[in-house]
Backbone bond lengths (Angstrom), bond angles and torsions (degrees), N, CA, C in turn:
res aa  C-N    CA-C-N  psi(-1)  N-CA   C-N-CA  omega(-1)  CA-C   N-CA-C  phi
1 X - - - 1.466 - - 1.534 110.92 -
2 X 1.074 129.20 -31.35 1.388 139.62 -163.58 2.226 96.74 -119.88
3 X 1.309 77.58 133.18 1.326 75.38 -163.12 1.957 110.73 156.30
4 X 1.449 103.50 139.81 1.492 111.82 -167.65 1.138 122.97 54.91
5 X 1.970 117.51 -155.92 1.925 100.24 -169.08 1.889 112.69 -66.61
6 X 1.378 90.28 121.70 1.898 87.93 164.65 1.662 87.72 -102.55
7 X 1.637 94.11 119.07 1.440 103.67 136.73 1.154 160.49 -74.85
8 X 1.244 138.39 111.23 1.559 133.03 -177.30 1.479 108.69 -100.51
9 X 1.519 94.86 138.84 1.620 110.07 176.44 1.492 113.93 -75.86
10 X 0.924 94.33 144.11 2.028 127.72 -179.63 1.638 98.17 -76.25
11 X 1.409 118.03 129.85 1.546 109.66 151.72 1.155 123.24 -56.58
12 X 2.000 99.18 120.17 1.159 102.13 -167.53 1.543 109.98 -143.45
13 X 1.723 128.86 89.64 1.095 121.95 -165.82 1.846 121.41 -71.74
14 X 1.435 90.51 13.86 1.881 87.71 177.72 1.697 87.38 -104.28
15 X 1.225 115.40 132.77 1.423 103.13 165.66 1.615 114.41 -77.71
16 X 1.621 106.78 -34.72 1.626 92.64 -167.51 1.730 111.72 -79.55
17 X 1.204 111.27 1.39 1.755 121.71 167.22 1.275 90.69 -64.65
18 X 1.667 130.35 -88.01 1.040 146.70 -164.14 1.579 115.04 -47.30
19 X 1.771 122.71 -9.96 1.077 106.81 173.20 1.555 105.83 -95.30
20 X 1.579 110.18 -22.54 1.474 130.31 -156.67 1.966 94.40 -75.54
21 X 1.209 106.54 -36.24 1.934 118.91 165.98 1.512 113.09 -47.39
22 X 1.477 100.55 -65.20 1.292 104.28 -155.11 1.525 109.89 -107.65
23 X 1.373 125.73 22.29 1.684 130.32 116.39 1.479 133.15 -65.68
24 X 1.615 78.26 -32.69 1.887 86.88 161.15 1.957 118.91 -53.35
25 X 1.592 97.66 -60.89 1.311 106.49 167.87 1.942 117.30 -48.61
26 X 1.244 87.25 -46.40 2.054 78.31 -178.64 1.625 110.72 -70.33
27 X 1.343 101.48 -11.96 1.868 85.74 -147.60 2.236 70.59 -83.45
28 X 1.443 120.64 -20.80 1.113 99.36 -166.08 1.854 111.44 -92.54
29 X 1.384 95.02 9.55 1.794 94.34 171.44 1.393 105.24 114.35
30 X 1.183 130.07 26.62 1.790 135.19 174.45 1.465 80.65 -91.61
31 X 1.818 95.85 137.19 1.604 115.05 -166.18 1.462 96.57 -130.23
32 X 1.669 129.13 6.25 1.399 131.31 146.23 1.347 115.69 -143.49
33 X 1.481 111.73 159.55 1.761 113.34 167.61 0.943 102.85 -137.62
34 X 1.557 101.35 130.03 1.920 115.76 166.45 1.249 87.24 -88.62
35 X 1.746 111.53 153.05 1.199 115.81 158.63 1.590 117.84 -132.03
36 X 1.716 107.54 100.04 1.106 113.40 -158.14 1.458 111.96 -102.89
37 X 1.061 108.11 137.27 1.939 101.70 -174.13 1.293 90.40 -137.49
38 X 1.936 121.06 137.54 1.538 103.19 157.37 1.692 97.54 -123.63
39 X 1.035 113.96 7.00 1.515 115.72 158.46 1.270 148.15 -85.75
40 X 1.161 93.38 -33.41 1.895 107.66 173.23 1.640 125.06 -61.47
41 X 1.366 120.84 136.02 1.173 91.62 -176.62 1.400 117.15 -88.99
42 X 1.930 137.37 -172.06 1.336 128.15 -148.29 1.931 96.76 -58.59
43 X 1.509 108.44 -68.34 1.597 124.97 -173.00 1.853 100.58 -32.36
44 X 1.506 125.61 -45.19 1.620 110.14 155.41 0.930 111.63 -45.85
45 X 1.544 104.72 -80.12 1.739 105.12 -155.50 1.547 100.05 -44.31
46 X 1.010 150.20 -51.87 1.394 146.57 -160.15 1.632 124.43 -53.11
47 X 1.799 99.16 -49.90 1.406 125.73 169.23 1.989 98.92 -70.45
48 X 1.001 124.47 -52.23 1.849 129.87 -176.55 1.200 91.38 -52.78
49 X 1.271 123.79 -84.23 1.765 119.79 -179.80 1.476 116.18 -20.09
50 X 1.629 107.68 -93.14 1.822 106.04 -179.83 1.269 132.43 -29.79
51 X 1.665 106.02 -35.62 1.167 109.17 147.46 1.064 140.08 0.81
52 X 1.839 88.22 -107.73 1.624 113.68 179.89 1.507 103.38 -63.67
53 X 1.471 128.67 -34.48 1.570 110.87 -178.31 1.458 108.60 -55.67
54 X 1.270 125.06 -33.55 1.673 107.62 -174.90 1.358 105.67 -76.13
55 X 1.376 117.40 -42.40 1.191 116.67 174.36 1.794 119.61 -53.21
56 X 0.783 120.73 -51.58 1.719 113.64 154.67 1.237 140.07 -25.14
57 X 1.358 76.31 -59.50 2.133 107.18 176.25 1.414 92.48 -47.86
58 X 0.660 138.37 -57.68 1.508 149.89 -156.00 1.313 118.07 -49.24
59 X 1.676 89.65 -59.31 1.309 112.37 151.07 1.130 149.29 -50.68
60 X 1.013 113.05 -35.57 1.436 146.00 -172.25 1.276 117.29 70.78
61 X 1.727 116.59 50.08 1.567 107.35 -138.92 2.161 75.82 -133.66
62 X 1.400 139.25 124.72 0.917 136.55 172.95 1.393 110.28 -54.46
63 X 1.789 113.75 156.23 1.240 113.24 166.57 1.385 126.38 -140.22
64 X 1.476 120.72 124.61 1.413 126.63 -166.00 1.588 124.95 -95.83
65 X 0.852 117.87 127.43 1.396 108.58 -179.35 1.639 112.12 -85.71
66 X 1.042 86.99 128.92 2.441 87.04 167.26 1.179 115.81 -66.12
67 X 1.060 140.67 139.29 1.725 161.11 148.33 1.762 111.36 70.63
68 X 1.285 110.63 16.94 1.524 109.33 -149.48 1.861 108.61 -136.51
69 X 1.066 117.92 78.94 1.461 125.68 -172.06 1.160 110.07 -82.82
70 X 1.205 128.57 -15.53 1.745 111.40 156.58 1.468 104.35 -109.52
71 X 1.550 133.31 13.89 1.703 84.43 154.12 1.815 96.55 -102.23
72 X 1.803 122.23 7.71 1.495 114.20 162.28 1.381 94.47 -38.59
73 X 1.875 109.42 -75.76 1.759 117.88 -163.63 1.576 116.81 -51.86
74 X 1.265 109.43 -27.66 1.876 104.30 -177.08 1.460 100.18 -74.30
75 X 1.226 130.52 -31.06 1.372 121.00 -152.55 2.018 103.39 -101.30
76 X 1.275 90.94 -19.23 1.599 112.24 -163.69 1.391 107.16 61.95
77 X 1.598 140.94 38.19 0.999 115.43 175.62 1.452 115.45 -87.63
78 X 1.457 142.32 -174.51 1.365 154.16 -153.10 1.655 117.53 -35.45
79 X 1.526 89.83 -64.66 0.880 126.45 -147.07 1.926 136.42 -144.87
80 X 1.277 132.45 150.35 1.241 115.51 172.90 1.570 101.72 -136.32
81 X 1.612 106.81 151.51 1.544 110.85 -174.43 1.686 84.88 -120.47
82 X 1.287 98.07 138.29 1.581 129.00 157.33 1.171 148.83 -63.53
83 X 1.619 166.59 89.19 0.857 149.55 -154.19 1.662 111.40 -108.40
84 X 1.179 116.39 -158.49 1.568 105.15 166.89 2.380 92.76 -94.58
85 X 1.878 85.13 162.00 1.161 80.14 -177.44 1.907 122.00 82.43
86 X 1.170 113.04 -34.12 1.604 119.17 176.88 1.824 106.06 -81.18
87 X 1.029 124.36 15.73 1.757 112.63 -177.54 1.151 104.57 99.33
88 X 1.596 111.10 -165.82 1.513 122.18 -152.67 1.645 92.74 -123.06
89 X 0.775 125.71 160.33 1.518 142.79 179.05 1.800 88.84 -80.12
90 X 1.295 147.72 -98.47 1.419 111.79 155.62 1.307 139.42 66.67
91 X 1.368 89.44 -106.92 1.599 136.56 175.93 1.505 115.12 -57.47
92 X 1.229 93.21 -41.79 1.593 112.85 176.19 1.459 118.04 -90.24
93 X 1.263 108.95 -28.26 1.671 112.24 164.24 1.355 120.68 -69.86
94 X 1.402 128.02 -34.96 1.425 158.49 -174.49 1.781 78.24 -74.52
95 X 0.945 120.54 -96.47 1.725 115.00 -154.19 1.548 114.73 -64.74
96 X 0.999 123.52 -33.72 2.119 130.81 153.18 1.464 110.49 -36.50
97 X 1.751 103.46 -85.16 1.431 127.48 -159.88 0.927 94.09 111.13
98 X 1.848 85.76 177.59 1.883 98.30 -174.79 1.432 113.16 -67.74
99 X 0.976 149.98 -45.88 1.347 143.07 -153.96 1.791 108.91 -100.10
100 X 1.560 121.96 52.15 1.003 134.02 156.53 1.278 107.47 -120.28
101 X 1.694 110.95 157.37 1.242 112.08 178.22 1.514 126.92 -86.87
102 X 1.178 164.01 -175.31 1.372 159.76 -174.50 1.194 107.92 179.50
103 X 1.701 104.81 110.47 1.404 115.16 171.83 1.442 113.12 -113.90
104 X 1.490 120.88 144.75 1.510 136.92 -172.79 1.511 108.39 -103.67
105 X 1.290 117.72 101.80 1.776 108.73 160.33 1.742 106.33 -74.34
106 X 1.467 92.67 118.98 1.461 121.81 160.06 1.616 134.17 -88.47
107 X 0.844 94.36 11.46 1.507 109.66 -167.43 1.480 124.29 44.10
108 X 1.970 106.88 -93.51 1.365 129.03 176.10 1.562 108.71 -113.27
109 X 1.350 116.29 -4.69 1.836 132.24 -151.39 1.159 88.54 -108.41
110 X 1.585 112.53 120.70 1.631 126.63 169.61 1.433 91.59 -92.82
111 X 1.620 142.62 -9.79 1.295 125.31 -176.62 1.377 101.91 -91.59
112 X 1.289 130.98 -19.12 1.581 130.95 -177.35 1.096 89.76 -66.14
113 X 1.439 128.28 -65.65 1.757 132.10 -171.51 1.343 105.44 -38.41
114 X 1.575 128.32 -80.14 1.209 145.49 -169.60 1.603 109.65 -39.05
115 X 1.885 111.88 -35.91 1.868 111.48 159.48 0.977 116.32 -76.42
116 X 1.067 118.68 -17.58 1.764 120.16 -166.88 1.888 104.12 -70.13
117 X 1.738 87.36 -40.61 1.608 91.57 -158.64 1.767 96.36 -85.60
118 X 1.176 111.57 -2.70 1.824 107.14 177.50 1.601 93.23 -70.45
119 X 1.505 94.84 -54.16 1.988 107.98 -166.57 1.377 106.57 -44.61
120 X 1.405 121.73 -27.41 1.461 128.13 -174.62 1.590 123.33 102.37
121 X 0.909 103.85 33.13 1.995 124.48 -167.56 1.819 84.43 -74.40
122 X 0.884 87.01 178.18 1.893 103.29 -178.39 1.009 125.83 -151.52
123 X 1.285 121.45 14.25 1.691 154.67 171.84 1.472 118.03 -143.28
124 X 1.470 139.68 172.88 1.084 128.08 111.75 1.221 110.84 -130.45
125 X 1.481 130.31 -162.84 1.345 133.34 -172.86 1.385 96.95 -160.20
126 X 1.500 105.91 137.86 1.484 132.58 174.13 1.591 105.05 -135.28
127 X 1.327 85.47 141.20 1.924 123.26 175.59 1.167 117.49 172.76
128 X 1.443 105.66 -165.38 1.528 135.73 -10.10 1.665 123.68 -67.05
129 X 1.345 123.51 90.89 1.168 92.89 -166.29 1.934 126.26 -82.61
130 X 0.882 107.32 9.30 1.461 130.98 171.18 1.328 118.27 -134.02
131 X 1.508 118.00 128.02 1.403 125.76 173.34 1.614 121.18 -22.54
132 X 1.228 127.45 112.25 1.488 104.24 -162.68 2.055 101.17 -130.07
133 X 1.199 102.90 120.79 1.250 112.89 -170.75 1.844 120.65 -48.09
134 X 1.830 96.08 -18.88 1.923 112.96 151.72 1.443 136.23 -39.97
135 X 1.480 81.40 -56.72 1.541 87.21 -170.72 1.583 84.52 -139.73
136 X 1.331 133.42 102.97 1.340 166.61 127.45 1.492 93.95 -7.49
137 X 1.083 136.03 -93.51 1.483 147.17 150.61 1.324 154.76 1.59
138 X 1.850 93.17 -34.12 1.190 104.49 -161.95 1.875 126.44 -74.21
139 X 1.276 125.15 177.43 1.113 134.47 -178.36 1.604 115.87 -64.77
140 X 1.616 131.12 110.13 1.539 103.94 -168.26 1.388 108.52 -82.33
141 X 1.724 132.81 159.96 1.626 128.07 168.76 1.089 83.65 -121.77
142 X 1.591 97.73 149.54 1.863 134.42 154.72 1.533 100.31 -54.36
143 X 1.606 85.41 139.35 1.238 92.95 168.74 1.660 106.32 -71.76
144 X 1.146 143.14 6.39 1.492 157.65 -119.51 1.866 88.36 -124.57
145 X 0.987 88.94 -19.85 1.893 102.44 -140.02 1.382 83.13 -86.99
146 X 1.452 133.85 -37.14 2.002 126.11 -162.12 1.297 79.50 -82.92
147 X 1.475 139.21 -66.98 1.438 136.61 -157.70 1.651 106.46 -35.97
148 X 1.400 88.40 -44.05 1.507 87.16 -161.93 1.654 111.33 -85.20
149 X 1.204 113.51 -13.26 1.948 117.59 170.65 1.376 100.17 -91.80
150 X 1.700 131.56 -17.73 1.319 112.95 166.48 1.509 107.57 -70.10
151 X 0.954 132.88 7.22 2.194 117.90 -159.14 1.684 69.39 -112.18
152 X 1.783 123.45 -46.70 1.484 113.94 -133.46 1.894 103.13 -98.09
153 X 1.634 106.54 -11.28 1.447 100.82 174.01 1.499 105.35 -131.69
154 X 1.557 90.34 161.35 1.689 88.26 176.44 1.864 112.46 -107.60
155 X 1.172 114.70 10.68 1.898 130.74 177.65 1.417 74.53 -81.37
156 X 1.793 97.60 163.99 1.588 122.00 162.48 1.080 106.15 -94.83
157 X 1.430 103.47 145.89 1.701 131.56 -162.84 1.878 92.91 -118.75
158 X 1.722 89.51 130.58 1.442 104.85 -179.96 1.438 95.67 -123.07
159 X 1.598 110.82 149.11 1.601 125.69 177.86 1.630 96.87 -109.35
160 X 1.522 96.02 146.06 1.521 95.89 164.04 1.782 104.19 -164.11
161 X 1.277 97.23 160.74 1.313 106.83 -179.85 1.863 111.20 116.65
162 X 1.359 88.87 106.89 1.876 102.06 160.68 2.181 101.11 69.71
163 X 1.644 97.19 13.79 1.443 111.72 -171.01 1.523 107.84 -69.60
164 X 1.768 130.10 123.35 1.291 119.04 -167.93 1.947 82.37 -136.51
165 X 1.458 121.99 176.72 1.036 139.26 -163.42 1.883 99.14 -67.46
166 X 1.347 109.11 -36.47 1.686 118.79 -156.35 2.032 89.31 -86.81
167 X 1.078 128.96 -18.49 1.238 138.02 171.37 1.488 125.09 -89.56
168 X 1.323 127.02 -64.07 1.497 138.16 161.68 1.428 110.78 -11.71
169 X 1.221 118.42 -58.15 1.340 115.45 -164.86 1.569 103.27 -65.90
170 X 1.323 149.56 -42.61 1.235 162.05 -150.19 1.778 93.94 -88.26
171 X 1.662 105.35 -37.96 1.511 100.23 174.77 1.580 122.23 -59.89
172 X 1.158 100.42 -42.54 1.151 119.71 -153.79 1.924 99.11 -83.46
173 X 1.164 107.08 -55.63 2.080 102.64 157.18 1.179 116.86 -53.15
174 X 1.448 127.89 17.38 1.332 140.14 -175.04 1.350 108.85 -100.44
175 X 1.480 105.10 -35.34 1.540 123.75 -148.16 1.404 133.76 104.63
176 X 1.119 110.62 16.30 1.584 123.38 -175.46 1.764 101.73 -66.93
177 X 0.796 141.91 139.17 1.491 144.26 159.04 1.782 101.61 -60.19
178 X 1.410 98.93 -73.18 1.363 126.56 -166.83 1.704 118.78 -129.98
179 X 1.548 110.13 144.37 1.336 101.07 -174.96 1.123 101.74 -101.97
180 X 1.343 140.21 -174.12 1.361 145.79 -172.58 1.574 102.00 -159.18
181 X 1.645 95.42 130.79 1.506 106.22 -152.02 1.801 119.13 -132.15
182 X 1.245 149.14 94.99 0.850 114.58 161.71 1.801 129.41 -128.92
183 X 0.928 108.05 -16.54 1.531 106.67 170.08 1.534 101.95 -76.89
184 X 0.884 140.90 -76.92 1.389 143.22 -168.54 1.545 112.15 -19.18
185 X 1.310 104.14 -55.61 1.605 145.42 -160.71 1.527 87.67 -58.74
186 X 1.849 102.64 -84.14 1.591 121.61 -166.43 1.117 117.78 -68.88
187 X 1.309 119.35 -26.32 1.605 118.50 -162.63 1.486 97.23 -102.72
188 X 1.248 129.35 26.33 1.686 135.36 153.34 1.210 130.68 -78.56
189 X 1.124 129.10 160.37 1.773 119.05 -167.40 1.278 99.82 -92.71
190 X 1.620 126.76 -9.37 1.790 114.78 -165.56 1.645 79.21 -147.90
191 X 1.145 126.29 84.15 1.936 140.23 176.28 1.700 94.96 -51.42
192 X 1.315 118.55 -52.63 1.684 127.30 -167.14 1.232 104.76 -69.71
193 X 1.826 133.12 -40.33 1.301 121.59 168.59 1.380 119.40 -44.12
194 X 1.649 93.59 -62.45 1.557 119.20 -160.58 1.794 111.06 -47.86
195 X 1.843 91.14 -54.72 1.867 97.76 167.35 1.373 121.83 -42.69
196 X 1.613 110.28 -47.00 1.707 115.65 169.63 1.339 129.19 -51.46
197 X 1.370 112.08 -35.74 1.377 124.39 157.24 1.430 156.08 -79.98
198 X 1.767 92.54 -8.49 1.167 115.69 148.51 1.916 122.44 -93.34
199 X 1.173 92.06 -0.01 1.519 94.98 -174.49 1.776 90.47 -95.39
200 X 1.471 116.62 -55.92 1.499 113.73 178.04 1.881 104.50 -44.52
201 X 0.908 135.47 -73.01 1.550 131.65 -165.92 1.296 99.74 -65.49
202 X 1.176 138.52 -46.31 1.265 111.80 161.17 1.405 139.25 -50.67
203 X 1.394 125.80 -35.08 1.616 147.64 165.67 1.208 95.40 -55.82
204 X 1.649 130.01 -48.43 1.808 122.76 -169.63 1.673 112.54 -70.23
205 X 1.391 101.98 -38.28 1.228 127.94 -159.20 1.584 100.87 -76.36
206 X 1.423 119.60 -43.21 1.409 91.59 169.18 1.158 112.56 -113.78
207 X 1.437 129.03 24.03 1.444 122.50 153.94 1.550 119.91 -84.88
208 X 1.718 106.81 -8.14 1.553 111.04 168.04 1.951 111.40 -80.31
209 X 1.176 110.94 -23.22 1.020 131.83 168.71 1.309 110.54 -56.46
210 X 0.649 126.15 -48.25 1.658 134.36 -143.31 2.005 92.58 -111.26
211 X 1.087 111.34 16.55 1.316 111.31 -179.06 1.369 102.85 -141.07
């Protein structure tokens, strides 16, 4: 289920821009969407979400919300992704249920992962491993670091951070499950190519793997 381009949404106060993007992204092969907003206020985020969940559906492509476990439950969409500071995986199972998804950002820490996946998470995510114009700031991981949470967990492991088409592939022979994408992705002049082409190197990349 988890696996190839996950997309994350761009702040985007037009919703029907932001839906008109990120069909762009599915129609080109993005096989998840976070939908992360830290600007909007709740009555957006609420209307942005339902949104994109029908729009998914459609797809048949799951949809996660960033940092936000009740508008996951208001909206019923997929899933919720974690950060530090957002609650316990838990907490988030308790108000979801079982059959939602829950992803843990781990940053650089294979031991955050390794609790995450006791707590019952169903993802995790490590970065930044490339400079990423998001988070200016952030913590960098070895590429050393997926190899080594593929031997040590059995959840799928997603990379993210500063991730562009000429990079992905190297993630992903790393052990990446899935990349996680959003400037690269959105801030392109043709979003549906670009998705296609991260979906092709990803498709090579772990079918070279896998051989």
């Amino acid at each position: 289920m988890i696996g190839g381009l996950y997309a994350i949404t761009p702040e985007c106060a037009d919703t029907a821009r932001l839906l008109q993007m990120v069909e762009q992204a599915l129609k080109g092969g993005a096989r998840l969407v976070q939908y992360r907003s830290k600007q909007a206020d709740p009555a957006l985020r609420h209307e942005q979400a339902s949104e994109l969940l029908t729009l998914c559906q459609r797809f048949r492509v799951p949809l996660i919300v960033n940092d936000d476990v009740r508008l996951a439950d208001l909206t019923g969409a997929d899933g919720v992704h974690l950060g530090r500071g957002d609650g316990g995986v838990r907490e988030a199972r308790l108000i979801l249920g079982p059959g939602k998804i829950i992803g843990v950002s781990c940053y650089d820490d294979l031991q955050l992962a390794l609790d995450a996946e006791t707590q019952g998470a169903d993802y995790v995510a490590f970065g930044c491993f490339f400079p990423s114009p998001t988070k200016p700031g952030a913590m960098a991981a070895p590429l050393a670091l997926l190899h080594e949470a593929k031997q040590s967990l059995s959840i799928p492991v997603v990379a993210i951070g500063g991730i562009t088409p000429d990079n992905a592939g190297a993630l992903a022979e790393a052990g990446a499950d899935a990349v996680a994408v959003i400037s690269a992705l959105f801030d392109h002049g043709d979003i549906q190519a670009c998705a296609g082409r991260f979906a092709f190197i990803l498709e090579k990349s772990t079918h070279h793997t896998l051989h």
